[in-house]
C-alpha positions as CSV (number, residue, x, y, z in Angstrom):
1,X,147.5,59.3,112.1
2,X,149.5,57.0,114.3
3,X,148.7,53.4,114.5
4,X,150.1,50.6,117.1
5,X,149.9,47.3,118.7
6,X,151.2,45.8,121.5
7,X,150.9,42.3,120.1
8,X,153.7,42.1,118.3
9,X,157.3,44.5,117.3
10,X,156.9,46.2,114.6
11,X,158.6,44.8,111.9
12,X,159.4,41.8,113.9
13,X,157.7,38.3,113.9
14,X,153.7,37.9,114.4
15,X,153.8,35.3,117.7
16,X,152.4,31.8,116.5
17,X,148.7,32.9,118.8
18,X,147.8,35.3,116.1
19,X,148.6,32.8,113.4
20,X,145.8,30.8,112.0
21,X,148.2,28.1,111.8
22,X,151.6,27.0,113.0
23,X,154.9,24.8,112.4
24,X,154.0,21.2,113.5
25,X,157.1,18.6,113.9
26,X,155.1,15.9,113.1
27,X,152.5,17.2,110.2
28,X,154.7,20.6,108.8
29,X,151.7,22.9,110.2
30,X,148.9,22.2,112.3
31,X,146.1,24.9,113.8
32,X,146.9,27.6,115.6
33,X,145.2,30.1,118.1
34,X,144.1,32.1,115.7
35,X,143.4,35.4,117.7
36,X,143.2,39.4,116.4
37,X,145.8,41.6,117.3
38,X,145.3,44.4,119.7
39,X,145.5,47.8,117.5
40,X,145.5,51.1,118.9
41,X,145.2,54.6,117.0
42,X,145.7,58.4,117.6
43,X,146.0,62.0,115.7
44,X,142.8,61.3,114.2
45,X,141.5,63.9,111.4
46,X,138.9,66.0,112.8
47,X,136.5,65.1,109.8
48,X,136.9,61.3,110.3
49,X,133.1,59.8,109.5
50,X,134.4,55.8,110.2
51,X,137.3,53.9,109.9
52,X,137.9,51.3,107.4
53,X,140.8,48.1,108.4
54,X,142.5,45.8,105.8
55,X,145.1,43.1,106.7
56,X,146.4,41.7,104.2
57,X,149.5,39.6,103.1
58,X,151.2,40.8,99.5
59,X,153.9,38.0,99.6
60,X,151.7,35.0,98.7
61,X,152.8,32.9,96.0
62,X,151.0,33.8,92.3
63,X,151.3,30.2,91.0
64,X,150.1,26.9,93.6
65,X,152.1,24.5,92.3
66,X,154.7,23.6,94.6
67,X,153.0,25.4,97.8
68,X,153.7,22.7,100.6
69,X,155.2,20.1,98.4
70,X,157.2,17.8,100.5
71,X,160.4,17.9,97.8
72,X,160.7,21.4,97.0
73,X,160.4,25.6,98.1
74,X,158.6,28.3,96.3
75,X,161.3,30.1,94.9
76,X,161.8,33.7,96.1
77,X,161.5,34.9,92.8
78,X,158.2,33.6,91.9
79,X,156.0,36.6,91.2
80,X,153.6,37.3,94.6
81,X,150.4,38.6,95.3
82,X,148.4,39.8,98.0
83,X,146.0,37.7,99.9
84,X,143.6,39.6,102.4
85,X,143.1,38.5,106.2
86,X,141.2,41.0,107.7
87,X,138.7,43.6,105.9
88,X,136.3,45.7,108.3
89,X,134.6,48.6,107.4
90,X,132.2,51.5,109.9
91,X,134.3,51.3,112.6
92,X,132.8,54.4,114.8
93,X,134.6,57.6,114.4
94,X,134.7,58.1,117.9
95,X,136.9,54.5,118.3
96,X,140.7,54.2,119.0
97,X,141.4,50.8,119.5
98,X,140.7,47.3,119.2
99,X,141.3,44.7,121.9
100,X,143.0,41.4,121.6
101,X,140.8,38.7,121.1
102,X,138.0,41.1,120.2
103,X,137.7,39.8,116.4
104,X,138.7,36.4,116.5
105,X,139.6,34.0,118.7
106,X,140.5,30.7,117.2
107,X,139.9,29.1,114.0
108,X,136.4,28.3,113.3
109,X,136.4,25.7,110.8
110,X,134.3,26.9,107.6
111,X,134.3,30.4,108.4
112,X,133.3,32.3,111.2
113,X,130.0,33.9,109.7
114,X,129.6,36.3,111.1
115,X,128.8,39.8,108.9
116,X,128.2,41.9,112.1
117,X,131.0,42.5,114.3
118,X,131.9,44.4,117.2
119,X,131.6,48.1,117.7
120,X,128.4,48.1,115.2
121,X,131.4,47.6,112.2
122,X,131.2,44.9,109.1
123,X,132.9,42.4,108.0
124,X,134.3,41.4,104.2
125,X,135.5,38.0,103.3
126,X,139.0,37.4,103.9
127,X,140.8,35.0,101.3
128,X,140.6,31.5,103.1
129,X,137.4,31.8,101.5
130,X,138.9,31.1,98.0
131,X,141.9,29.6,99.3
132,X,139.4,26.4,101.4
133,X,136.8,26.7,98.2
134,X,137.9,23.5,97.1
135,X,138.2,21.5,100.6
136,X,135.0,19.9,101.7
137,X,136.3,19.9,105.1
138,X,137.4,23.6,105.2
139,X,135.2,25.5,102.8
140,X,133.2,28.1,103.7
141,X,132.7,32.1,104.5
142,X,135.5,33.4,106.1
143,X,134.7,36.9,107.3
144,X,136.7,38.9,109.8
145,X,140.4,38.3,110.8
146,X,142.1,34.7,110.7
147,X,146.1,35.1,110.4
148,X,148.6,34.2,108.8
149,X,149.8,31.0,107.1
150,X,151.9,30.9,104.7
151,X,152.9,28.0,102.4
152,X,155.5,26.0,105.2
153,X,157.5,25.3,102.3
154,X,157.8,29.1,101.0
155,X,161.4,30.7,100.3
156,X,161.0,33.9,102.1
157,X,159.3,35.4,105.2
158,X,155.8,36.9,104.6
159,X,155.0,40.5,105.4
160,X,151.3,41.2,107.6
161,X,150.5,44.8,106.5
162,X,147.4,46.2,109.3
163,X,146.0,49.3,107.5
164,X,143.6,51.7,109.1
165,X,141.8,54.0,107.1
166,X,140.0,57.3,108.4
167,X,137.2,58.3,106.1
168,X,135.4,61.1,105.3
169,X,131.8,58.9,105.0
170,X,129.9,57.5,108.1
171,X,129.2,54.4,106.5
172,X,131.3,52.5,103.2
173,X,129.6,51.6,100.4
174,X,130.4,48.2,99.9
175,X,127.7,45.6,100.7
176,X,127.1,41.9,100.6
177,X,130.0,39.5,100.4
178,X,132.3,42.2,99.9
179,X,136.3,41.9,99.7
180,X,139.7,43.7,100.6
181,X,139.6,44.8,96.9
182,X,136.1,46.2,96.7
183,X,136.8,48.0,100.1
184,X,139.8,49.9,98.3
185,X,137.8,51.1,95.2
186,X,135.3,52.2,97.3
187,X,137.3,53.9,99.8
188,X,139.9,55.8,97.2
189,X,138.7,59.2,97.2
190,X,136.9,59.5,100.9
191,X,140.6,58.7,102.5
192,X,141.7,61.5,104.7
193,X,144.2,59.6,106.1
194,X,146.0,56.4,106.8
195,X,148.3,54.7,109.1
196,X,149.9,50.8,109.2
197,X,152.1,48.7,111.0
198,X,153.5,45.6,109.7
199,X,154.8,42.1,111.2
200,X,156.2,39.5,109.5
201,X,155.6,35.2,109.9
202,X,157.1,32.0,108.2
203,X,156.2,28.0,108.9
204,X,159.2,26.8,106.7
205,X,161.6,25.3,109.3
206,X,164.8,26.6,107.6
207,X,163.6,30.0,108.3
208,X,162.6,29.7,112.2
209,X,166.4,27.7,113.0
């Protein structure tokens, strides 16, 4: 299975309008566009029953404590862990792509609440969920895709990892307020196959000059 986008080079840097925020001169990082990636998908196996998609982010810091402090960087060799962006689940069989825009299309502050999406698919809460739990003017459900935003103060360039899974099942079993995670264990043994493509994003402005 082949999977593509023409949103962004592979490998190469995630533009700033599929970011759900961006460097800011004046306040480090401000809001930004916030809008889903255009994916596109071939060599599909014959079997395929739905597709599952995962986004997610395995460079983010393990430990908070200096994420965007004004007088230091994460250190590179902090130890990371991933943070989810994007979890989906009964995408027909009979789909090959996603349009741009289609998901998401800016921030919606507090989550965009919405458990149904397009194409008849669900949505699983991504990790601003946890990450805004503790904001009164943030927190909320954050289901579907918002993008990247790493700490602006962060050490190295974070890695976007799309991941569409072909499955053997018409429907996953996951239910509820379910999560990148709970998609995986569910979907472990009904994978016949796989396909990603990966883009990369910072906000610290040593790293963009």
């Amino acid at each position: 299975m082949q999977l593509s986008t023409t949103s962004f080079t592979e490998g190469g840097i995630i533009p700033a309008r599929y970011a759900f925020a961006k460097a800011d001169t004046d306040s480090r990082v401000t809001l930004s566009d916030n809008v889903n990636p255009a994916l596109a998908w071939s060599d599909v196996p014959e079997e395929t029953g739905s597709f599952a998609l995962i986004c997610h982010d395995p460079d983010e810091p393990s430990v908070g404590d200096d994420v965007n402090q004004e007088d230091r960087e994460i250190p590179s060799d902090l130890k990371r862990v991933e943070f989810f962006h994007w979890v989906v689940v009964d995408l027909p069989a009979d789909l090959r792509s996603v349009d741009e825009g289609e998901f998401a299309n800016g921030v919606v502050v507090g989550g965009q609440h919405v458990y149904e999406g397009p194409h008849g698919c669900r949505q699983g809460l991504n990790d601003f969920t946890g990450w805004f739990a503790d904001d009164p003017d943030m927190k909320g459900s954050y289901y579907g895709y918002d993008g990247p935003a790493p700490p602006w103060n962060d050490s190295i360039i974070h890695h976007y990892v799309f991941t569409l899974f072909a499955l053997s099942m018409d429907s996953t079993l996951v239910y509820g307020n379910f999560t990148g995670n709970d998609v995986r264990k569910t979907i472990k043994r009904r994978r016949l196959a796989e396909a990603s493509v990966v883009g990369t994003y910072t906000q610290n402005p040593r790293l963009l000059n």
